[in-house]
TORPAFI-508144 format. One record per atom (N, C-alpha, C): atom name; x, y, z. Coordinates in steps of 0.2 Angstrom, whole numbers, plus 5000, padded with zeros to 4 digits. Layout:
BEGIN
@at CA u X v Y w Z
...
//
This chain:
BEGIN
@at N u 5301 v 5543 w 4830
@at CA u 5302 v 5549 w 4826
@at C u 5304 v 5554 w 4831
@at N u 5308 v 5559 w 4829
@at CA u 5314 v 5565 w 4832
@at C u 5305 v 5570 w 4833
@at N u 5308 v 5573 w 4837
@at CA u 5305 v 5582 w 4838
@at C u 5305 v 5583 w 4832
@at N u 5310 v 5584 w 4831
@at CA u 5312 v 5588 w 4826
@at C u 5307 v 5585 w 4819
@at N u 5309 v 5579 w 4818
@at CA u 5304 v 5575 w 4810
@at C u 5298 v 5576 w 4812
@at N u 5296 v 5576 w 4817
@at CA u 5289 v 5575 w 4820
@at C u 5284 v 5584 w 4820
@at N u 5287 v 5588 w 4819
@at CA u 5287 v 5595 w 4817
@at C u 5287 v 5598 w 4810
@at N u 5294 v 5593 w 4806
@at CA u 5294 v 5593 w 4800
@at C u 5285 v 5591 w 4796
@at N u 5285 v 5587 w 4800
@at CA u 5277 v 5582 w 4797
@at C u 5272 v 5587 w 4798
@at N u 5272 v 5590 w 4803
@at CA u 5265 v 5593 w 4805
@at C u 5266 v 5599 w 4799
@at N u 5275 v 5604 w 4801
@at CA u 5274 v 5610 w 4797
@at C u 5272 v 5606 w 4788
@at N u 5275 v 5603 w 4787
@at CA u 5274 v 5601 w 4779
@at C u 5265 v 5599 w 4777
@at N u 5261 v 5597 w 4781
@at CA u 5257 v 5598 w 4781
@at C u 5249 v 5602 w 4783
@at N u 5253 v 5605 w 4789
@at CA u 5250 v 5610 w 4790
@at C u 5248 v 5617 w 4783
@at N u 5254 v 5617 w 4781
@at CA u 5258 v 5623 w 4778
@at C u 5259 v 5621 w 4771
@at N u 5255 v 5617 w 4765
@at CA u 5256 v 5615 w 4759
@at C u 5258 v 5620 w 4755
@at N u 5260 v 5626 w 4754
@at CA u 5262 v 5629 w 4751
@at C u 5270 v 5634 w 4753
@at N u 5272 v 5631 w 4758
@at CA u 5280 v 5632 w 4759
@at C u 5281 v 5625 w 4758
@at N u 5285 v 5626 w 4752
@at CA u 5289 v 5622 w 4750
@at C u 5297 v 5621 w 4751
@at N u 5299 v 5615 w 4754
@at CA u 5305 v 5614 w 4756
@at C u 5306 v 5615 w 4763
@at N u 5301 v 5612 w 4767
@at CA u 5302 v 5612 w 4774
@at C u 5307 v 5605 w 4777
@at N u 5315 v 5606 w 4778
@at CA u 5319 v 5602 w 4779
@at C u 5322 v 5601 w 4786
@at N u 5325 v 5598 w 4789
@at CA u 5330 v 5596 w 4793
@at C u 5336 v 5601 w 4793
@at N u 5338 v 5606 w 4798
@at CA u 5344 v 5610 w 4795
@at C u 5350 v 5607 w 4801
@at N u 5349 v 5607 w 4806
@at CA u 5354 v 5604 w 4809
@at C u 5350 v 5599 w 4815
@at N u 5354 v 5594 w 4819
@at CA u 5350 v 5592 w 4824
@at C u 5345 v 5595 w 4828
@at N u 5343 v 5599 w 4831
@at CA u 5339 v 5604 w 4835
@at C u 5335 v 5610 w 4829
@at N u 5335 v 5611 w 4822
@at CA u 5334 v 5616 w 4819
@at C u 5330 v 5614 w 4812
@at N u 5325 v 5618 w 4810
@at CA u 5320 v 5616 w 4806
@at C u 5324 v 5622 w 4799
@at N u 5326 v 5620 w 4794
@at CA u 5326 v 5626 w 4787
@at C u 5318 v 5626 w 4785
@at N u 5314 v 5632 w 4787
@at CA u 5306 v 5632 w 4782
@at C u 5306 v 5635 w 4776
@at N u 5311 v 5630 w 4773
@at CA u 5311 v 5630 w 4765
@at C u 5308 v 5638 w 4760
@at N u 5305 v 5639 w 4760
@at CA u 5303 v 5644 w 4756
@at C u 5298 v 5651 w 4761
@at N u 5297 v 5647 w 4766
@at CA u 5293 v 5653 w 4770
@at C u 5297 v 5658 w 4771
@at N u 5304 v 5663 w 4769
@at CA u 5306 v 5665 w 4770
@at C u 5308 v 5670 w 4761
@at N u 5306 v 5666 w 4756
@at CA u 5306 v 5670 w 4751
@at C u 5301 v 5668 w 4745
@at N u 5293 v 5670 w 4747
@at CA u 5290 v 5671 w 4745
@at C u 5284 v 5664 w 4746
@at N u 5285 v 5661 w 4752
@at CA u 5280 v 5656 w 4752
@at C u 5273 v 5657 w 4756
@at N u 5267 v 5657 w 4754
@at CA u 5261 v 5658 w 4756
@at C u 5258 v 5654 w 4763
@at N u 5254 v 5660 w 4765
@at CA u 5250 v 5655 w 4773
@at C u 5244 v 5659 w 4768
@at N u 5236 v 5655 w 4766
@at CA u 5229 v 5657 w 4764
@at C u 5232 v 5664 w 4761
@at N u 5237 v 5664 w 4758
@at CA u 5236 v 5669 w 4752
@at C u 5239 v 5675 w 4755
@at N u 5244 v 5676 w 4761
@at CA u 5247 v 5680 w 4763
@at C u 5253 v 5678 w 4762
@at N u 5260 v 5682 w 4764
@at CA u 5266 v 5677 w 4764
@at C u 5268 v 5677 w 4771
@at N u 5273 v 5670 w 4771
@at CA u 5272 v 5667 w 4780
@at C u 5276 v 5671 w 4782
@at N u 5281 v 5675 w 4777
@at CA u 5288 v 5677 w 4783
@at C u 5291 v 5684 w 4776
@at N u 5294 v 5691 w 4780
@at CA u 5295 v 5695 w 4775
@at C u 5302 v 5697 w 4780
@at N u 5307 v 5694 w 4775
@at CA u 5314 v 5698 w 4778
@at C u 5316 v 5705 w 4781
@at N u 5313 v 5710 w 4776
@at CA u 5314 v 5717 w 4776
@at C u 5311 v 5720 w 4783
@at N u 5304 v 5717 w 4782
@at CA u 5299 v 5720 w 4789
@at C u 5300 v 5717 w 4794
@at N u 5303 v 5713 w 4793
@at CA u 5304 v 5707 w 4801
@at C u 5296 v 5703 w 4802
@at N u 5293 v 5705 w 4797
@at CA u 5284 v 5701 w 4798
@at C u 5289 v 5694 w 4800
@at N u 5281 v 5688 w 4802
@at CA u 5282 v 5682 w 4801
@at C u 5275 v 5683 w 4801
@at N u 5271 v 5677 w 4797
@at CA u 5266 v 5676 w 4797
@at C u 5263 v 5674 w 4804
@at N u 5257 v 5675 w 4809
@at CA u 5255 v 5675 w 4815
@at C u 5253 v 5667 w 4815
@at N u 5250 v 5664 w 4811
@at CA u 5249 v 5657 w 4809
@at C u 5255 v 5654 w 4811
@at N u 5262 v 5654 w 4807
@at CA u 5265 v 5650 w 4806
@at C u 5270 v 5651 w 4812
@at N u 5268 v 5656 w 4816
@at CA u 5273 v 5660 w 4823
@at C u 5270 v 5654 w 4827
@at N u 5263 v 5655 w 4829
@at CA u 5259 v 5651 w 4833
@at C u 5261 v 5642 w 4833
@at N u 5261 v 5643 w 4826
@at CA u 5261 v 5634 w 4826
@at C u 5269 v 5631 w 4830
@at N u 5275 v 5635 w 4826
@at CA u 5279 v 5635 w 4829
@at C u 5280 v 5634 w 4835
@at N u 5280 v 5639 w 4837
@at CA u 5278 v 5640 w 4846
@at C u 5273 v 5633 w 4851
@at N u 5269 v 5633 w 4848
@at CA u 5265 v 5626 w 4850
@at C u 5267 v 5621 w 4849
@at N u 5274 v 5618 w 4845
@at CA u 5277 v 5614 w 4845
@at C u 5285 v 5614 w 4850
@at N u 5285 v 5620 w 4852
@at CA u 5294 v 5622 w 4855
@at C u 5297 v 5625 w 4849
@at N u 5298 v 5628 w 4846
@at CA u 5301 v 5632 w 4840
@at C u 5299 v 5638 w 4842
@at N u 5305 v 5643 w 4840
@at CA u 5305 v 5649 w 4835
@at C u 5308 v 5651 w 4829
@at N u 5306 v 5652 w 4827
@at CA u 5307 v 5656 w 4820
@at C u 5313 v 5663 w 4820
@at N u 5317 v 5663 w 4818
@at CA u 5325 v 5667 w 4816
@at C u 5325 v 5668 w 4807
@at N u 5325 v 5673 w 4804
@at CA u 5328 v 5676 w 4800
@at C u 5336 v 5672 w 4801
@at N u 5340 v 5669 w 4795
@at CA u 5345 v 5671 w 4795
@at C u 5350 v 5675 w 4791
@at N u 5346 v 5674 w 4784
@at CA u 5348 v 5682 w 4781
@at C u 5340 v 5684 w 4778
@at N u 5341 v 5686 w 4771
@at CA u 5335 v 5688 w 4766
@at C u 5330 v 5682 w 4763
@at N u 5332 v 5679 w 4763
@at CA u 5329 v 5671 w 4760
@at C u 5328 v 5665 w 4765
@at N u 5331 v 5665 w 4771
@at CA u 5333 v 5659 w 4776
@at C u 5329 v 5659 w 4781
@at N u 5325 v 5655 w 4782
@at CA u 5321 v 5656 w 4790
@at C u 5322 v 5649 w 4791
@at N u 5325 v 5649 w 4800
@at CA u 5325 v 5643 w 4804
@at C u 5322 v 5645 w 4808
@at N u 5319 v 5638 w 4811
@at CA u 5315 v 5639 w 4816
@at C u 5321 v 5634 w 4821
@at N u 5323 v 5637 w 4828
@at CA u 5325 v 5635 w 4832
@at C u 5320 v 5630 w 4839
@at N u 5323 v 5625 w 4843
@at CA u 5321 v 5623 w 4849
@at C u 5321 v 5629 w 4854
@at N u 5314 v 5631 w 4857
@at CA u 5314 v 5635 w 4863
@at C u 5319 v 5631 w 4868
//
């Protein structure tokens, strides 16, 4: 199993309520919905306008090699550091 799937697994399970956590390119995570209204315990994980990301889902990120990038209002990828 990739980085990459192998991070897909954790985040999808970590995180049961962003939905659509996919594969976006070889090195790049699409987190499905966490960028347009998806929850971390009842807060939202990622807000395009304020540049928030939820501190949760930054950390997890990060503990795996990831950041997290807005690409526009709806899009968040999480890159290989």
């Amino acid at each position: 199993m990739t980085r990459v799937n192998t991070a897909i697994a954790k985040l999808t399970k970590s995180f049961p309520e962003i939905t659509g956590i996919r594969k976006d390119t070889n090195d790049s995570i699409h987190l499905g919905n966490a960028g347009e209204g998806g929850l971390i315990n009842n807060h939202y994980a990622a807000e395009y306008y304020s540049g928030y990301i939820n501190e949760i889902l930054d950390f997890k990120l990060e503990s795996m090699g990831f950041y997290p990038e807005f690409i526009d209002a709806g899009t968040l990828i999480a890159y290989r550091i």
